[in-house]
C-alpha positions as semicolon CSV with decimal commas, in nm:
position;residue;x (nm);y (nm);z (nm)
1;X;0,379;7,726;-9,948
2;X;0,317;8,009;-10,175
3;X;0,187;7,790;-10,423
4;X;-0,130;7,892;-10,636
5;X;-0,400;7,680;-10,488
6;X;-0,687;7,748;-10,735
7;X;-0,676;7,493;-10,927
8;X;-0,933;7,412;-11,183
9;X;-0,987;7,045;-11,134
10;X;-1,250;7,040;-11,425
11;X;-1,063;7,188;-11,670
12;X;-0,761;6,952;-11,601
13;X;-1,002;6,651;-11,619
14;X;-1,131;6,723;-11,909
15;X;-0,792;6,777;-12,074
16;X;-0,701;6,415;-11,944
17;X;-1,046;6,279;-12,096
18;X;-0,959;6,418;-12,402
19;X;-0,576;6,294;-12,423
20;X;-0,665;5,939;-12,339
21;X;-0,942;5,956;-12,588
22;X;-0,631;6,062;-12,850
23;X;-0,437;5,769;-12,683
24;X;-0,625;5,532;-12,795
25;X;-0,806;5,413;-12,440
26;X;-1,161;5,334;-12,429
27;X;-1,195;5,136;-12,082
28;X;-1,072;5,123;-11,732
29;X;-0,730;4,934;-11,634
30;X;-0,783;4,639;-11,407
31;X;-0,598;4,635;-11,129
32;X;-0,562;4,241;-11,122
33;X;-0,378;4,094;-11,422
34;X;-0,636;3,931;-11,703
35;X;-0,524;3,659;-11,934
36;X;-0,655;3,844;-12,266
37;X;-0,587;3,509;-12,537
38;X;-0,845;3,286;-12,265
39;X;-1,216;3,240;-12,366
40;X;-1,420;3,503;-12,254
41;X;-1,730;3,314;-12,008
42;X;-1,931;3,616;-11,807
43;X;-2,058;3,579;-11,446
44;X;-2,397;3,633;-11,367
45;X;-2,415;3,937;-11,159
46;X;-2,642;3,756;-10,905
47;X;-2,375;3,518;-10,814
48;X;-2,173;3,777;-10,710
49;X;-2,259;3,881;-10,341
50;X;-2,326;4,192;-10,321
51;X;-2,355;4,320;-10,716
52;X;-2,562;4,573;-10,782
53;X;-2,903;4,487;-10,932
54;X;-2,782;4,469;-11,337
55;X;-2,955;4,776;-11,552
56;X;-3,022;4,800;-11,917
57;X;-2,771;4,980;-12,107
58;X;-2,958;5,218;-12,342
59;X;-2,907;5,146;-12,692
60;X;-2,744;5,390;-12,905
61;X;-3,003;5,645;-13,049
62;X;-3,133;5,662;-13,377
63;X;-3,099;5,930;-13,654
64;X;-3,444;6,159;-13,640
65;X;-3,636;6,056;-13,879
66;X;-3,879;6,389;-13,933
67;X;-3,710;6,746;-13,862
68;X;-3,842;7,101;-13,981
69;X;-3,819;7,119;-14,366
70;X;-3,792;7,531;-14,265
71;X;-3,438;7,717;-14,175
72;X;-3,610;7,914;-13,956
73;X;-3,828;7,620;-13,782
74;X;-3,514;7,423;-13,767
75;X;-3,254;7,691;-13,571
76;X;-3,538;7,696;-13,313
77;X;-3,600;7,297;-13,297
78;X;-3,197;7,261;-13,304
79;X;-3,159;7,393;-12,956
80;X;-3,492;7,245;-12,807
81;X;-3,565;6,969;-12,603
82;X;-3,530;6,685;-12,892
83;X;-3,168;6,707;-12,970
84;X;-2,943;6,452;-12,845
85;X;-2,798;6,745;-12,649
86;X;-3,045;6,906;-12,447
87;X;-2,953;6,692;-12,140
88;X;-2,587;6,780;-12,154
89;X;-2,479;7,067;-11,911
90;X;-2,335;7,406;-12,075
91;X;-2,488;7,636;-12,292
92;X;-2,575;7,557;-12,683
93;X;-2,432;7,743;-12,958
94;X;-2,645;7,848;-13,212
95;X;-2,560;7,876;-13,599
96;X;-2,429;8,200;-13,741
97;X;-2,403;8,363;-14,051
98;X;-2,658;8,451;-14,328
99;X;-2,869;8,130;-14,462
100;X;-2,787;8,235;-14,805
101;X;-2,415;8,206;-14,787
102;X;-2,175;8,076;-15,014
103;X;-1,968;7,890;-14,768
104;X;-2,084;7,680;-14,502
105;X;-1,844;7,581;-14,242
106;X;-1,895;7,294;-13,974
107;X;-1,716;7,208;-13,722
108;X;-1,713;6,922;-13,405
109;X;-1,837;7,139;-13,124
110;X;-1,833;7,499;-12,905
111;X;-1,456;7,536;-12,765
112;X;-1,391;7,551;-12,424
113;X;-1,362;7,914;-12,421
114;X;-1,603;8,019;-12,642
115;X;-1,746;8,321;-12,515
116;X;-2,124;8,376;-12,686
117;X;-2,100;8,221;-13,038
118;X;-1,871;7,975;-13,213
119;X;-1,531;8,013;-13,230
120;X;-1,459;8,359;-13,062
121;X;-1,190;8,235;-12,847
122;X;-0,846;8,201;-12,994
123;X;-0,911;7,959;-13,217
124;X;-1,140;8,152;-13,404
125;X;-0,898;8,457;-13,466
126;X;-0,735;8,180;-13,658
127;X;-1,026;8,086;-13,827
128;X;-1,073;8,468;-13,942
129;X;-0,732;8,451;-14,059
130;X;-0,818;8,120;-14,301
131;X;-1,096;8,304;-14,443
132;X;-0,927;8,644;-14,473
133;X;-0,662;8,461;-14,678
134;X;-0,911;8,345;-14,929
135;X;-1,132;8,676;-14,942
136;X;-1,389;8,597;-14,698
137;X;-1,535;8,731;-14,379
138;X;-1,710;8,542;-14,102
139;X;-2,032;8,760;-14,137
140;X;-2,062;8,617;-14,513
141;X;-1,994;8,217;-14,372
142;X;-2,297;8,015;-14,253
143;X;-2,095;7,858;-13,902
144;X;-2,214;7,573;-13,721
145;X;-2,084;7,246;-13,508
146;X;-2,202;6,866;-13,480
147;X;-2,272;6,942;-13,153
148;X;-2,456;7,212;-13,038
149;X;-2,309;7,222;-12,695
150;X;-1,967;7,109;-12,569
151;X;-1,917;6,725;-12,432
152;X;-1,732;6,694;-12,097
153;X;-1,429;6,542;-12,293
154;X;-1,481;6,812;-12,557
155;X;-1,533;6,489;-12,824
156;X;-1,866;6,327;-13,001
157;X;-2,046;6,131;-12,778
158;X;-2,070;5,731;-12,977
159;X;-2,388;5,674;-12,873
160;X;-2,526;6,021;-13,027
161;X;-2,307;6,028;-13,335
162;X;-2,554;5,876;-13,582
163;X;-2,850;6,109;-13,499
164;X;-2,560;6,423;-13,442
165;X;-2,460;6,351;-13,836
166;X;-2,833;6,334;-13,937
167;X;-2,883;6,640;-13,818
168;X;-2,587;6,796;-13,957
169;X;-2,640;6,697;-14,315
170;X;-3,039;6,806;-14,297
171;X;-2,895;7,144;-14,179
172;X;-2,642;7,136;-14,476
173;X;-2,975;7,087;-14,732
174;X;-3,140;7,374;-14,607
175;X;-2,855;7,611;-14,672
176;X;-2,772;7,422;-15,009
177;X;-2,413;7,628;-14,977
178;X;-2,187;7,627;-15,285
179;X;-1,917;7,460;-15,118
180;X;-1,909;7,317;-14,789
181;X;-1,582;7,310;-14,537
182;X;-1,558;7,060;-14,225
183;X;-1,323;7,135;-14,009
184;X;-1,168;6,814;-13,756
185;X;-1,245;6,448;-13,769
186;X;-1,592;6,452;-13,579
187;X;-1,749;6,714;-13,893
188;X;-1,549;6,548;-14,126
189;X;-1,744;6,178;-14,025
190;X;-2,034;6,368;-13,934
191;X;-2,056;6,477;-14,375
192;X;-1,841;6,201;-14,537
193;X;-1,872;5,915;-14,336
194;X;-1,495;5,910;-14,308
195;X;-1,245;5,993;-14,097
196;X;-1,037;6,321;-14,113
197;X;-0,693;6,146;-14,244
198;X;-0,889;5,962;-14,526
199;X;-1,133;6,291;-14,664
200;X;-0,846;6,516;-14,713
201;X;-0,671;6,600;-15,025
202;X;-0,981;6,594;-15,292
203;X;-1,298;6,748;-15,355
204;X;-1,644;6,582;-15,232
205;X;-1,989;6,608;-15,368
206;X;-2,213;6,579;-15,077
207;X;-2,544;6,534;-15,202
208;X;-2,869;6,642;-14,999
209;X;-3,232;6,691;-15,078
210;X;-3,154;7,019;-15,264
211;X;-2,908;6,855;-15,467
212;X;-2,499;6,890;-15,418
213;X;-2,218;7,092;-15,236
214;X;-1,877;7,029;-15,285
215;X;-1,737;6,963;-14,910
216;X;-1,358;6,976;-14,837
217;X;-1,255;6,828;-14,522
218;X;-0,937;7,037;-14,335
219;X;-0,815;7,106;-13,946
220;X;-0,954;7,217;-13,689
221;X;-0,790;7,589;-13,587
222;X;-0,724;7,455;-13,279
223;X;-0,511;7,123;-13,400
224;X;-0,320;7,414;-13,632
225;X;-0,232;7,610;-13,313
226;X;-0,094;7,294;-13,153
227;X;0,056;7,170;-13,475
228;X;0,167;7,476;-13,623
229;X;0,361;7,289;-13,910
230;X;-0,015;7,186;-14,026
231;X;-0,063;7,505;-14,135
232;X;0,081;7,480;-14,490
233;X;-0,152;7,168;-14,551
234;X;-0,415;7,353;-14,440
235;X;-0,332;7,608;-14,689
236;X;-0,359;7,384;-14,981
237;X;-0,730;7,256;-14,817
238;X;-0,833;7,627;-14,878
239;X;-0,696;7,660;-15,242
240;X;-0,884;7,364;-15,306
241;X;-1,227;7,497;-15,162
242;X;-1,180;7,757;-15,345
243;X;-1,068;7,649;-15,721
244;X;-1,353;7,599;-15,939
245;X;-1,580;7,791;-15,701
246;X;-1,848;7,906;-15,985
247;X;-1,857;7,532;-16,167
């Protein structure tokens, strides 16, 4: 009694989605015991009374193979109805920041409380503070995510990780930034093909049709505010990005 009974179910989901996704688990627990070492023989589903009639499973979808060659043309086609996204519920983020920048930053996708562009929740006052210590501003950094909008579990969807990446590295080309940061594991495999814990520590060259950018790979804000000790590797990320900026 007394209790606050507004919970928000979705939210708490979503956070359990995304900590068994850290865990390590990728399919439901049987409830009867399974002998895991014994050959593996599959039943037909029409032998089993009552199955449901067996559907195709879609097969994952490829990279685009043609996308708008202009920034402009591209922003609006980004957020259209062609993106792997444009099914998924929410509202899509568009980029920000001037197309001539400097610095482009990517990271995985909008966060939860996001409020009308990327990163303006508390993760992004971090992310002002990262720029502010190496002489930057957001208004002078081209910002964008792999994903446009944010998945239920808040983490790249497999099956739309190919074409996501595609269309993160065209985007790249048309800004043909100077250096290029990516910010958690989903941007950093999205640019380097790599996970987060192997891109770290050295510089890049991502190459694109308008020829190179070297790419640094560092945390997300938001693993810095859970992880505060993070913050002094993070640090060195930064110094990196920034040494050598004019060669």
């Amino acid at each position: 009694m007394g209790a606050d009974q507004h919970i928000g179910w979705q939210a708490l989901a979503a956070s359990t989605l995304e900590w068994w996704h850290d865990a390590g688990v990728d399919t439901m627990v049987d409830d009867a015991p399974r002998d895991w070492l014994a050959p593996f023989e599959p039943v037909p589903a029409a032998s089993i009374p009552g199955a449901p009639a067996p559907q195709a499973i879609a097969a994952p979808v490829a990279a685009p193979t043609e996308m708008p060659a202009l920034l402009a043309d591209f922003l609006t086609w980004r957020n259209g109805p062609a993106v792997p996204e444009a099914d998924w519920g929410g509202i899509a983020f568009a980029a920000t920041g001037p197309a001539t920048a400097d610095l482009m930053v990517l990271v995985d996708c909008p966060e939860r409380d996001d409020g009308e562009t990327l990163l303006s929740g508390p993760a992004g006052r971090l992310f002002d503070r990262m720029l502010a210590a190496i002489g930057l501003a957001r208004d002078a950094v081209h910002l964008t995510s792999v994903c446009a909008k944010r998945p239920t579990a808040g983490r790249v969807q497999q099956e739309a990780e190919a074409q996501l990446a595609a269309i993160a590295q065209h985007h790249v080309g048309l800004i043909a930034p100077k250096r290029l940061l990516v910010l958690g594991n989903a941007a950093s495999r999205a640019i380097l093909g790599t996970d987060l814990s192997n891109a770290r520590g050295r510089l890049h060259e991502f190459n694109h049709k308008t020829g190179k950018t070297g790419t640094v790979a560092s945390f997300h804000p938001r693993f810095l505010i859970e992880k505060p000790a993070a913050k002094a590797e993070a640090w060195r990320d930064l110094q990196m990005l920034m040494r050598n900026w004019d060669a």
